[in-house]
N, CA, C and O atoms as a GROMACS GRO file, in nm:
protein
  520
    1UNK      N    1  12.292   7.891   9.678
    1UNK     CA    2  12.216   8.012   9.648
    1UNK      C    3  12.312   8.114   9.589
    1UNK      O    4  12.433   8.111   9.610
    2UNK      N    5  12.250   8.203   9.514
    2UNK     CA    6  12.365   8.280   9.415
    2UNK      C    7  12.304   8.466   9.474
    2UNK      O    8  12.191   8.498   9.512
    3UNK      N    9  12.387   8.523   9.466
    3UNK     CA   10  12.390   8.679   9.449
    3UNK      C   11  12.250   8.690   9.357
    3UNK      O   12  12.154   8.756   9.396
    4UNK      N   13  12.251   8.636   9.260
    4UNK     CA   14  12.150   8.683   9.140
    4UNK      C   15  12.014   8.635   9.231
    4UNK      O   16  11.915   8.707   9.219
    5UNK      N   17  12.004   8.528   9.314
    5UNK     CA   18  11.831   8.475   9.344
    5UNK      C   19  11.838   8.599   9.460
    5UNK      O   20  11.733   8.663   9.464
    6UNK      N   21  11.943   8.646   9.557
    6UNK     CA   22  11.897   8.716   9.637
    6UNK      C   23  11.836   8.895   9.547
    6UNK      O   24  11.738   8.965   9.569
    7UNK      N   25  11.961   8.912   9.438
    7UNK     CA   26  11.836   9.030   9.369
    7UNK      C   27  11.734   9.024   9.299
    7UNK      O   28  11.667   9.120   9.261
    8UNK      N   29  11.708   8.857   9.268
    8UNK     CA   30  11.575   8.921   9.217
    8UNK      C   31  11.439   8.927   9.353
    8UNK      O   32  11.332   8.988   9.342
    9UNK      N   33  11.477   8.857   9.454
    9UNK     CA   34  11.396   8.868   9.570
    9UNK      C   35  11.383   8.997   9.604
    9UNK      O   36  11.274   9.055   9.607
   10UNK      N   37  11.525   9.065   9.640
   10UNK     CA   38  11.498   9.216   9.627
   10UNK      C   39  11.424   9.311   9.564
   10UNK      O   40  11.376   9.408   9.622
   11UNK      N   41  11.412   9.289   9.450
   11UNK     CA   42  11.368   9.324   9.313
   11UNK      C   43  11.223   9.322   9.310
   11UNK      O   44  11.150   9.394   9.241
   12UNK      N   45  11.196   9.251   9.375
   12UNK     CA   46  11.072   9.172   9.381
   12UNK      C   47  10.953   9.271   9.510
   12UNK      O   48  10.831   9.289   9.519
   13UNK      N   49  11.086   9.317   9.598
   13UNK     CA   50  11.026   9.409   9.732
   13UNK      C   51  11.013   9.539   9.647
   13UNK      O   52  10.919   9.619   9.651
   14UNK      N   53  11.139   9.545   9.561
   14UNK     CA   54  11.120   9.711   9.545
   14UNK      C   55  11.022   9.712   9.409
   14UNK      O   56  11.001   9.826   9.367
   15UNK      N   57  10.969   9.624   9.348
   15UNK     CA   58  10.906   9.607   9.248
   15UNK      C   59  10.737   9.674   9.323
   15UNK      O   60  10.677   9.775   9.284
   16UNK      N   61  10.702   9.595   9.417
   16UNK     CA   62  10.587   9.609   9.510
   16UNK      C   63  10.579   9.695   9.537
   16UNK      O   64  10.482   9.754   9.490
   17UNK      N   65  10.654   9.761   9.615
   17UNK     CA   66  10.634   9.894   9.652
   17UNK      C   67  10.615  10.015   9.574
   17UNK      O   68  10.561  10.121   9.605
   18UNK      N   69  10.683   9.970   9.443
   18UNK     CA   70  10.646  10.099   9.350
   18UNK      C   71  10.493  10.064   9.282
   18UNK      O   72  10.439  10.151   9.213
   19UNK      N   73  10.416   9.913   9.308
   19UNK     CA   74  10.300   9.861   9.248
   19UNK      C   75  10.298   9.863   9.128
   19UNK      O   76  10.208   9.894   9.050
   20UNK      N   77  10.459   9.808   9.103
   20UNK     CA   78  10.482   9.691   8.952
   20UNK      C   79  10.445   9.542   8.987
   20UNK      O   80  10.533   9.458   9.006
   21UNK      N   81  10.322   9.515   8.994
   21UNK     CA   82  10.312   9.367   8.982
   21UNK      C   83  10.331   9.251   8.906
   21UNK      O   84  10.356   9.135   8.937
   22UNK      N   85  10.308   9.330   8.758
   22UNK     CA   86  10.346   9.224   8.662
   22UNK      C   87  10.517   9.180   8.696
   22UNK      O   88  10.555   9.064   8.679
   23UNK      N   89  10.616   9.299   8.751
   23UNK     CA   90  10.753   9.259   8.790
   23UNK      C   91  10.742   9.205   8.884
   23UNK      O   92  10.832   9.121   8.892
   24UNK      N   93  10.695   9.204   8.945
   24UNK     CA   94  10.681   9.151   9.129
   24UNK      C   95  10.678   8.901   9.078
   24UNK      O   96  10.746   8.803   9.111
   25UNK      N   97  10.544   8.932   8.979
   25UNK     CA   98  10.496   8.822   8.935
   25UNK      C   99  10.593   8.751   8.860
   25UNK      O  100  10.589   8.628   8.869
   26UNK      N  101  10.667   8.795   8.798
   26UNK     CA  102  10.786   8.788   8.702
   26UNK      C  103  10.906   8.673   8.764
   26UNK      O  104  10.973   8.584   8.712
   27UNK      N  105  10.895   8.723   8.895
   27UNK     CA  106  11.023   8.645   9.001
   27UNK      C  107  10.975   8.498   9.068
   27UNK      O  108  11.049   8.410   9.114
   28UNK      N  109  10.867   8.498   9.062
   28UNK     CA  110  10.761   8.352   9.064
   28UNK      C  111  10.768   8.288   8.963
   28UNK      O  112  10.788   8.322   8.846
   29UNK      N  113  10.739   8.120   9.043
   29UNK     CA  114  10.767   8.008   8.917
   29UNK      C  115  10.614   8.026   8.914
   29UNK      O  116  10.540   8.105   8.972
   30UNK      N  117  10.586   7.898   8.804
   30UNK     CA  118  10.486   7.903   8.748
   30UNK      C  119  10.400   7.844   8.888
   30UNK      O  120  10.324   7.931   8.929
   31UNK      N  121  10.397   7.782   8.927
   31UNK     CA  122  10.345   7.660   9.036
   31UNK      C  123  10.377   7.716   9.154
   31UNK      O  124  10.342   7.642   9.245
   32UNK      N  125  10.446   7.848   9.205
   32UNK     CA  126  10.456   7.883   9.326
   32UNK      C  127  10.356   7.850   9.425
   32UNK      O  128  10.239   7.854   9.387
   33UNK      N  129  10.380   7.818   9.544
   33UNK     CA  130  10.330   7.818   9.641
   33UNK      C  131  10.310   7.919   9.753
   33UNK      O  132  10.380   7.917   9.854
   34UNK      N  133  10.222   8.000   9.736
   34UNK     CA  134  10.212   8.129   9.851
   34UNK      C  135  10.144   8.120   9.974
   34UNK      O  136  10.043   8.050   9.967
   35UNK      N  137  10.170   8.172  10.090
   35UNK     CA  138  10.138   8.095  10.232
   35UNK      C  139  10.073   8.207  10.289
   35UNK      O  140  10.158   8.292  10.316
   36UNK      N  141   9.968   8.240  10.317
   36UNK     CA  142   9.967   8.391  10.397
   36UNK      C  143   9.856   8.317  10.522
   36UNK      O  144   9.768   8.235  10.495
   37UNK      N  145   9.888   8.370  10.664
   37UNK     CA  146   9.851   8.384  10.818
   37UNK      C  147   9.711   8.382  10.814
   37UNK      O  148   9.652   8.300  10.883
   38UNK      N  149   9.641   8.468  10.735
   38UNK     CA  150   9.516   8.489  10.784
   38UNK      C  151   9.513   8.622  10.889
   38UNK      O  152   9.619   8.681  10.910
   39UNK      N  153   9.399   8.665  10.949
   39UNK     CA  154   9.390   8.748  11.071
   39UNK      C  155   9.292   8.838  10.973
   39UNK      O  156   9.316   8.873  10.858
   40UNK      N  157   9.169   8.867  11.054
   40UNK     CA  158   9.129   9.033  11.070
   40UNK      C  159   9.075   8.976  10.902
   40UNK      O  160   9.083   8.854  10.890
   41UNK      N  161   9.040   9.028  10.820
   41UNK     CA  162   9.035   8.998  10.657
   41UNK      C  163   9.088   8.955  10.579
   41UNK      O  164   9.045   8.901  10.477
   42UNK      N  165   9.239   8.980  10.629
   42UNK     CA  166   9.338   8.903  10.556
   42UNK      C  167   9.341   8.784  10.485
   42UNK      O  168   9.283   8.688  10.535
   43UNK      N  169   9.408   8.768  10.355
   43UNK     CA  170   9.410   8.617  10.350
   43UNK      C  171   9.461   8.527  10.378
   43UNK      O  172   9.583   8.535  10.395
   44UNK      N  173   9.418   8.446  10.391
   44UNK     CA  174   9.443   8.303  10.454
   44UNK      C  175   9.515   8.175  10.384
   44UNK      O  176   9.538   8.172  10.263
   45UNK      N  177   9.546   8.074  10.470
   45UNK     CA  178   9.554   7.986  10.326
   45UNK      C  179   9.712   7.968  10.251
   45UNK      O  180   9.817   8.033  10.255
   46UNK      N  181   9.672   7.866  10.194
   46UNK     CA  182   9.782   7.798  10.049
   46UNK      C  183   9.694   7.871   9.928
   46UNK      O  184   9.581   7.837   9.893
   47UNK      N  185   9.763   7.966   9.880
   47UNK     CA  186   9.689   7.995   9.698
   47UNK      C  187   9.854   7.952   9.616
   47UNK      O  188   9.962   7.952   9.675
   48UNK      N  189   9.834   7.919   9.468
   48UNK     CA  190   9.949   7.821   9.382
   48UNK      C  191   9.940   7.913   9.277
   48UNK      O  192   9.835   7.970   9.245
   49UNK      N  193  10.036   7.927   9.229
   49UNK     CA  194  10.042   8.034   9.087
   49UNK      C  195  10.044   8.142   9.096
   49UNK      O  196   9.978   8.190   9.187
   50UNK      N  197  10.102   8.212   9.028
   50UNK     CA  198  10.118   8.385   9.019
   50UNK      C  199   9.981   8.427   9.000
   50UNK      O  200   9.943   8.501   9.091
   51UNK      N  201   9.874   8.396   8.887
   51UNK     CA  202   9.708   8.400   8.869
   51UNK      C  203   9.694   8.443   9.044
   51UNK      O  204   9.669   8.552   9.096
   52UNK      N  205   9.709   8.363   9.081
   52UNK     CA  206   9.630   8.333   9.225
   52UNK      C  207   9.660   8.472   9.331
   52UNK      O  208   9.592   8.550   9.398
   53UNK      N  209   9.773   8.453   9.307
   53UNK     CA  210   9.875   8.521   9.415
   53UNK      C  211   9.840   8.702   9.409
   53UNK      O  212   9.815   8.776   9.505
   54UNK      N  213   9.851   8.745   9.238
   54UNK     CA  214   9.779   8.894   9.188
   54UNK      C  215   9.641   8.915   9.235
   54UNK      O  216   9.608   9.024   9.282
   55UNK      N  217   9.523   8.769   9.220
   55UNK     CA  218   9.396   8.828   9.258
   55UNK      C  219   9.378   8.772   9.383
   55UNK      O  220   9.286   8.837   9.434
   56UNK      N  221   9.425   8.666   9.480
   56UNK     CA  222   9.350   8.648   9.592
   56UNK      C  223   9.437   8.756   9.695
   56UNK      O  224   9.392   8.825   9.786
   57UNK      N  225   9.575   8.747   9.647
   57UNK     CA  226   9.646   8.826   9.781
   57UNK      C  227   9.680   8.969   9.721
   57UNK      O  228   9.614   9.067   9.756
   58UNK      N  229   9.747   8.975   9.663
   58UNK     CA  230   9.804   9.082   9.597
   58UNK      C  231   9.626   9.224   9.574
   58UNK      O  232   9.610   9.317   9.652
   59UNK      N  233   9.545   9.200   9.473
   59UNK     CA  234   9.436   9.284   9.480
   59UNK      C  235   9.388   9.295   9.626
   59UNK      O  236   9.369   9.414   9.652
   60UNK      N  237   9.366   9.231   9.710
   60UNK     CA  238   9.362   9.270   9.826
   60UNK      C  239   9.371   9.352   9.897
   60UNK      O  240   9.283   9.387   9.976
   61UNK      N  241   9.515   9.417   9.883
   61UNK     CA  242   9.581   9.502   9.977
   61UNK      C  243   9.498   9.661   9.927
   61UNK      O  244   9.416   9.698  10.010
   62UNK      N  245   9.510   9.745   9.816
   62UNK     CA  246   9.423   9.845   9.753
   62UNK      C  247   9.251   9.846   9.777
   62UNK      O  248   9.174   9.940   9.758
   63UNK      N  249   9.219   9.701   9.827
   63UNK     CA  250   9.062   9.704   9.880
   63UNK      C  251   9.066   9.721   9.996
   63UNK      O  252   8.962   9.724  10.061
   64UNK      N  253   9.150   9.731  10.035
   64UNK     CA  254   9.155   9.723  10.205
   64UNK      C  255   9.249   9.829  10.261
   64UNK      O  256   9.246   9.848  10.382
   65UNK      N  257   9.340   9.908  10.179
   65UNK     CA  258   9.442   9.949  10.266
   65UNK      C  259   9.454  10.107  10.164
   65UNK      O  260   9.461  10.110  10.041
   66UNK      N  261   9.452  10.221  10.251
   66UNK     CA  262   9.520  10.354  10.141
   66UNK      C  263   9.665  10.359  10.097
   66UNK      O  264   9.715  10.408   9.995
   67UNK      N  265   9.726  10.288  10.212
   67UNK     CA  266   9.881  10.282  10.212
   67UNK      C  267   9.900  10.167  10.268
   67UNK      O  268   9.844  10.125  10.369
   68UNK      N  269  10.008  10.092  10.180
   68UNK     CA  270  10.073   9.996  10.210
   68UNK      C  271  10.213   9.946  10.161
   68UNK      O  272  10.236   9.932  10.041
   69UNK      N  273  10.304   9.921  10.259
   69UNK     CA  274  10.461   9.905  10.198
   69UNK      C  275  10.488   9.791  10.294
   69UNK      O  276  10.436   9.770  10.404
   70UNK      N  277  10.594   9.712  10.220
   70UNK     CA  278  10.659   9.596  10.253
   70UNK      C  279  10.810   9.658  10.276
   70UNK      O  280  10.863   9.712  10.179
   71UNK      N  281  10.871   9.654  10.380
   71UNK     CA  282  11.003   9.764  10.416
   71UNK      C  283  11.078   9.648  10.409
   71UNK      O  284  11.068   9.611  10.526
   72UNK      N  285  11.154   9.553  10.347
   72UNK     CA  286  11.237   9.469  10.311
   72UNK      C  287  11.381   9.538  10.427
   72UNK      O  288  11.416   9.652  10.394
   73UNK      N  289  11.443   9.487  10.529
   73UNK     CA  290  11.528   9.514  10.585
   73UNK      C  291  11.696   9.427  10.593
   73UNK      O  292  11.814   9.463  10.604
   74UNK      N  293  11.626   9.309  10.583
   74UNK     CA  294  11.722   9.228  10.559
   74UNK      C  295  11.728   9.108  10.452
   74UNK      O  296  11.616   9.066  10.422
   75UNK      N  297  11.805   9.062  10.406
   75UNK     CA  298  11.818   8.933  10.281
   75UNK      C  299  11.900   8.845  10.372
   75UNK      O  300  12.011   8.888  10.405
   76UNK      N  301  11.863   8.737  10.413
   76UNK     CA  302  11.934   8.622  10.436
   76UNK      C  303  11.965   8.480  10.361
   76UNK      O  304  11.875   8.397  10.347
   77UNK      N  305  12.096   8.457  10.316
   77UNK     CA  306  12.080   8.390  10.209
   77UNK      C  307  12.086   8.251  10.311
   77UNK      O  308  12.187   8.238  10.380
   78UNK      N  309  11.987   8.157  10.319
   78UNK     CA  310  12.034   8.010  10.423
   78UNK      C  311  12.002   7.907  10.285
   78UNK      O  312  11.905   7.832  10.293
   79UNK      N  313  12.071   7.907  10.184
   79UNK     CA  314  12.073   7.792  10.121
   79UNK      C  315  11.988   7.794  10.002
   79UNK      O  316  12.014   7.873   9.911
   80UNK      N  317  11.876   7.703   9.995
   80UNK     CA  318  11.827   7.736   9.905
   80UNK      C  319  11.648   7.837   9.946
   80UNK      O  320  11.531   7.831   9.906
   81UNK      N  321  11.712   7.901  10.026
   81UNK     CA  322  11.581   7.988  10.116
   81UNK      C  323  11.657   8.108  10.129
   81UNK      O  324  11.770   8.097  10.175
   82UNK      N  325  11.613   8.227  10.096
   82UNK     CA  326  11.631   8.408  10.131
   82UNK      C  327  11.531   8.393  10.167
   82UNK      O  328  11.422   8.368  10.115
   83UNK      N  329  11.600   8.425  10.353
   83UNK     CA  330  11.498   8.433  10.456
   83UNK      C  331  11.478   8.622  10.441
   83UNK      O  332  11.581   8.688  10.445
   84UNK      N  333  11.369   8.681  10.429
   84UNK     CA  334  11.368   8.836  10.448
   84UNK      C  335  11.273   8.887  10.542
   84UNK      O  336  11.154   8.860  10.561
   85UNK      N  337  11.375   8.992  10.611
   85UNK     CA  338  11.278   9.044  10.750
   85UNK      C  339  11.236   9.183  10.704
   85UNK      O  340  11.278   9.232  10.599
   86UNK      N  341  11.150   9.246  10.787
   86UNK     CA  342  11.155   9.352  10.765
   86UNK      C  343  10.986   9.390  10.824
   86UNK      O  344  10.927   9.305  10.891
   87UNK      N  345  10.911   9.537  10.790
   87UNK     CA  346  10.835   9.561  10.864
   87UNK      C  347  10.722   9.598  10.728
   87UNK      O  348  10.754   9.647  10.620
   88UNK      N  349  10.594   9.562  10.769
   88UNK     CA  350  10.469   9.655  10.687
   88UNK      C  351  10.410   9.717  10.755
   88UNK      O  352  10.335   9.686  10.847
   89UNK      N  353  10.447   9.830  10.706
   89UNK     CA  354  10.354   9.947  10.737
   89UNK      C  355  10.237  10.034  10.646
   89UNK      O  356  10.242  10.013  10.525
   90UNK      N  357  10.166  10.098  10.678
   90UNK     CA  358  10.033  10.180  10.616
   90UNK      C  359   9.898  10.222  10.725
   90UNK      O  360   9.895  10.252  10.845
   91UNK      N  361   9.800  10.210  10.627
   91UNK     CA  362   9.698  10.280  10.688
   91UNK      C  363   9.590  10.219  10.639
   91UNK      O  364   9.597  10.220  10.516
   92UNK      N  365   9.475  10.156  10.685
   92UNK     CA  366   9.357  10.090  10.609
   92UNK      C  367   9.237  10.166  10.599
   92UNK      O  368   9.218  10.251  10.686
   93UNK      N  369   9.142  10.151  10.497
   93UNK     CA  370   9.107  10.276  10.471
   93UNK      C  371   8.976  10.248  10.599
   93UNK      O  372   8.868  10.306  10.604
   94UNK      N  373   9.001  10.197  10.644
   94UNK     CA  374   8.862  10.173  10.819
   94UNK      C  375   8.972  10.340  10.918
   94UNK      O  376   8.931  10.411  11.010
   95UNK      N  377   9.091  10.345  10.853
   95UNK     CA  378   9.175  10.459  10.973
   95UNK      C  379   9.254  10.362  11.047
   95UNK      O  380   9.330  10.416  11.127
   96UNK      N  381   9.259  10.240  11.045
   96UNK     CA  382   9.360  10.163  11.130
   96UNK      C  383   9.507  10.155  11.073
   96UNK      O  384   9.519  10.140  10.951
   97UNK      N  385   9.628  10.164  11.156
   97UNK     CA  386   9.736  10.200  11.157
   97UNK      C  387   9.760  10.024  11.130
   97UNK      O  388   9.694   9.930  11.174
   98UNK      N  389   9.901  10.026  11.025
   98UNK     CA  390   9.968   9.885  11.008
   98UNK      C  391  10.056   9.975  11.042
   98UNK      O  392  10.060  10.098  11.033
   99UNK      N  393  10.186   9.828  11.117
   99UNK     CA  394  10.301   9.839  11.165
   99UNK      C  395  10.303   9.717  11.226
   99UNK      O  396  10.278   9.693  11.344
  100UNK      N  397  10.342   9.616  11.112
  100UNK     CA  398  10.367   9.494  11.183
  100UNK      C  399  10.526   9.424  11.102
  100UNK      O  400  10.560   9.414  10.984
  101UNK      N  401  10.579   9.393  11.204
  101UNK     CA  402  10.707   9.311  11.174
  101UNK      C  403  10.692   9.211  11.069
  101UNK      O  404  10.573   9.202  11.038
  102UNK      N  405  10.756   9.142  11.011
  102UNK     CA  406  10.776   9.008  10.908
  102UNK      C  407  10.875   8.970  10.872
  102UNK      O  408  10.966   9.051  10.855
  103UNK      N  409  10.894   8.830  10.848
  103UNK     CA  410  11.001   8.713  10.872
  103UNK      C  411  10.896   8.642  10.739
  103UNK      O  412  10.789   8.583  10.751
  104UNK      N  413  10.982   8.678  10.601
  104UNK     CA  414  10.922   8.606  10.463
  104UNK      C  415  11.028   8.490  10.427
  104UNK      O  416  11.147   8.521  10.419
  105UNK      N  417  10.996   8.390  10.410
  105UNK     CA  418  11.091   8.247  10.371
  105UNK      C  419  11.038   8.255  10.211
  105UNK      O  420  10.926   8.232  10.165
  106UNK      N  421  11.158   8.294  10.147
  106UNK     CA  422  11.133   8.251  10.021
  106UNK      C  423  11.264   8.149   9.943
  106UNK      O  424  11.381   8.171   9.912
  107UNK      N  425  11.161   8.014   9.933
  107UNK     CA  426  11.216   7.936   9.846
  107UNK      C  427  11.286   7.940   9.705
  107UNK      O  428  11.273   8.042   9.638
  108UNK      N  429  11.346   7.855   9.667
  108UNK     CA  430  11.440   7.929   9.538
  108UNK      C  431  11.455   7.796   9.506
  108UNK      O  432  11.477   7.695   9.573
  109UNK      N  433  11.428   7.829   9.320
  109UNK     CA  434  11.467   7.689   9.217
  109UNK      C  435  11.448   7.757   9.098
  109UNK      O  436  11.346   7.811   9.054
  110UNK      N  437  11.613   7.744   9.027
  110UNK     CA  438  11.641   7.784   8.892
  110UNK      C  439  11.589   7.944   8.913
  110UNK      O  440  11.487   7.964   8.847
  111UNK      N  441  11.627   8.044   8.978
  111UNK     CA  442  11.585   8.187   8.999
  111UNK      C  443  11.461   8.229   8.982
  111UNK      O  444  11.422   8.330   8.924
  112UNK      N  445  11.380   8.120   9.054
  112UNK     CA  446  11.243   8.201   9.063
  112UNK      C  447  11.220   8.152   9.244
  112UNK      O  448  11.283   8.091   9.329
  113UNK      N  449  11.072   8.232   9.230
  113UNK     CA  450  11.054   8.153   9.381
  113UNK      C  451  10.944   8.079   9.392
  113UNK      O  452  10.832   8.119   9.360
  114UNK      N  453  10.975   7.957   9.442
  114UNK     CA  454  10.888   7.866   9.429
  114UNK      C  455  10.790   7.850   9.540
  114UNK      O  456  10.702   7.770   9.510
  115UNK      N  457  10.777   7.906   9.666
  115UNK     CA  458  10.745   7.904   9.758
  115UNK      C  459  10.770   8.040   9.858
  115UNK      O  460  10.873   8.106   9.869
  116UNK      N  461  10.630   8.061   9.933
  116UNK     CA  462  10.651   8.212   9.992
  116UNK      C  463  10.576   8.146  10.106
  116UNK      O  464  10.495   8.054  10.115
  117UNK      N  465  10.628   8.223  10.179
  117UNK     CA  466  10.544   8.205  10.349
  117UNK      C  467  10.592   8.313  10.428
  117UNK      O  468  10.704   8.326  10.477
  118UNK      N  469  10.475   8.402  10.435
  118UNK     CA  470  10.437   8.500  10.491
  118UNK      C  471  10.481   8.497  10.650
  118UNK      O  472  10.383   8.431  10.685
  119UNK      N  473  10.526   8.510  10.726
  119UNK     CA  474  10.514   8.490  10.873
  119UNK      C  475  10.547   8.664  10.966
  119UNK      O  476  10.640   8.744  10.969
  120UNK      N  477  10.408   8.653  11.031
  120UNK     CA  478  10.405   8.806  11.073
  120UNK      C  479  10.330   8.861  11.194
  120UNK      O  480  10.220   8.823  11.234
  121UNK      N  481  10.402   8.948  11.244
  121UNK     CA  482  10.351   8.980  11.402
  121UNK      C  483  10.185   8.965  11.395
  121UNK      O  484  10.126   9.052  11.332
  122UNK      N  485  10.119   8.873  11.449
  122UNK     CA  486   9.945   8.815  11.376
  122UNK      C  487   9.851   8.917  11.457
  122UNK      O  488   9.729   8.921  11.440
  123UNK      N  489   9.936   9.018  11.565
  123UNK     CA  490   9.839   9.050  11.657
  123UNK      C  491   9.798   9.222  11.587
  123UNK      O  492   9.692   9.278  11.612
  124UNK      N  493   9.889   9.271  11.512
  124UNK     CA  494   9.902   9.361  11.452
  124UNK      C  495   9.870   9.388  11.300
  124UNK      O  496   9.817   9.484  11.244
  125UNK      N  497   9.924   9.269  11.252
  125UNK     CA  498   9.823   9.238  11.107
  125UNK      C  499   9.715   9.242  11.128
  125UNK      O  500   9.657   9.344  11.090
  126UNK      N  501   9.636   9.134  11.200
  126UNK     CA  502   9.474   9.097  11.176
  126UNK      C  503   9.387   9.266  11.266
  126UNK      O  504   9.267   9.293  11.273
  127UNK      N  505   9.488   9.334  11.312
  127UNK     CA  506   9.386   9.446  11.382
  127UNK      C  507   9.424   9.538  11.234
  127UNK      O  508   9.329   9.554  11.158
  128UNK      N  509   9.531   9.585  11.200
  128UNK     CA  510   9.495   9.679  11.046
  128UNK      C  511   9.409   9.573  10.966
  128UNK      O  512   9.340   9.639  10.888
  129UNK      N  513   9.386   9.453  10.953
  129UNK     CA  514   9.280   9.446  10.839
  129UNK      C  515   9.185   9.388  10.857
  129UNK      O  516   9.140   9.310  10.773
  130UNK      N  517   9.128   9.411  10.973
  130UNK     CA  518   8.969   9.433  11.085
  130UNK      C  519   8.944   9.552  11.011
  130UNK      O  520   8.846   9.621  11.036
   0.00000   0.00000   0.00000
């Protein structure tokens, strides 16, 4: 794993948060594999492709949420995986408070990411997006 795959993962958090998606999408292979928990409305599921990833997960969050940030805290480089922790927080527009922890495994091939898996405090997700 190189310095360069852990910034564009970075890149990729601070891309989101400012709600540059086309940059966010940019750091994805074509065929990515995205993993998200489920809970509360959330989505669920294996979705494949950046296509997928902008309208099933990504549009999501603005139908459901007034505020929402991905607080990227740590980069762990284990190989060919930047494991990243860190916390989401916001507000859904029902008035329910997010503040849930996350542990993101992102896969890496030729500097994109080929694989994402969401993994996140489930008891606190699925109640902000109830």
């Amino acid at each position: 794993m190189s310095e360069q795959d852990v910034a564009t993962v970075r890149a990729a958090y601070d891309s989101f948060n400012q709600g540059d998606i086309p940059a966010v999408l940019a750091a994805y292979d074509d065929q990515i594999e995205w993993v998200e928990p489920g809970g509360g409305s959330a989505p669920a599921g294996t979705f494949t492709g950046p296509d997928s990833v902008a309208q099933d997960v990504f549009a999501r969050v603005p139908a459901n949420f007034d505020e929402f940030s991905a607080e990227a805290a740590s980069f762990d480089d284990q190989g060919d995986t930047i494991v990243v922790t860190g916390r989401f927080t916001g507000k859904s527009k029902s008035g329910a408070v997010l503040d849930a922890s996350f542990e993101h495994h992102n896969t890496m091939r030729d500097g994109k990411v080929v694989r994402f898996e969401n993994k996140v405090d489930q008891d606190a997700w699925a109640a902000a997006w109830s």
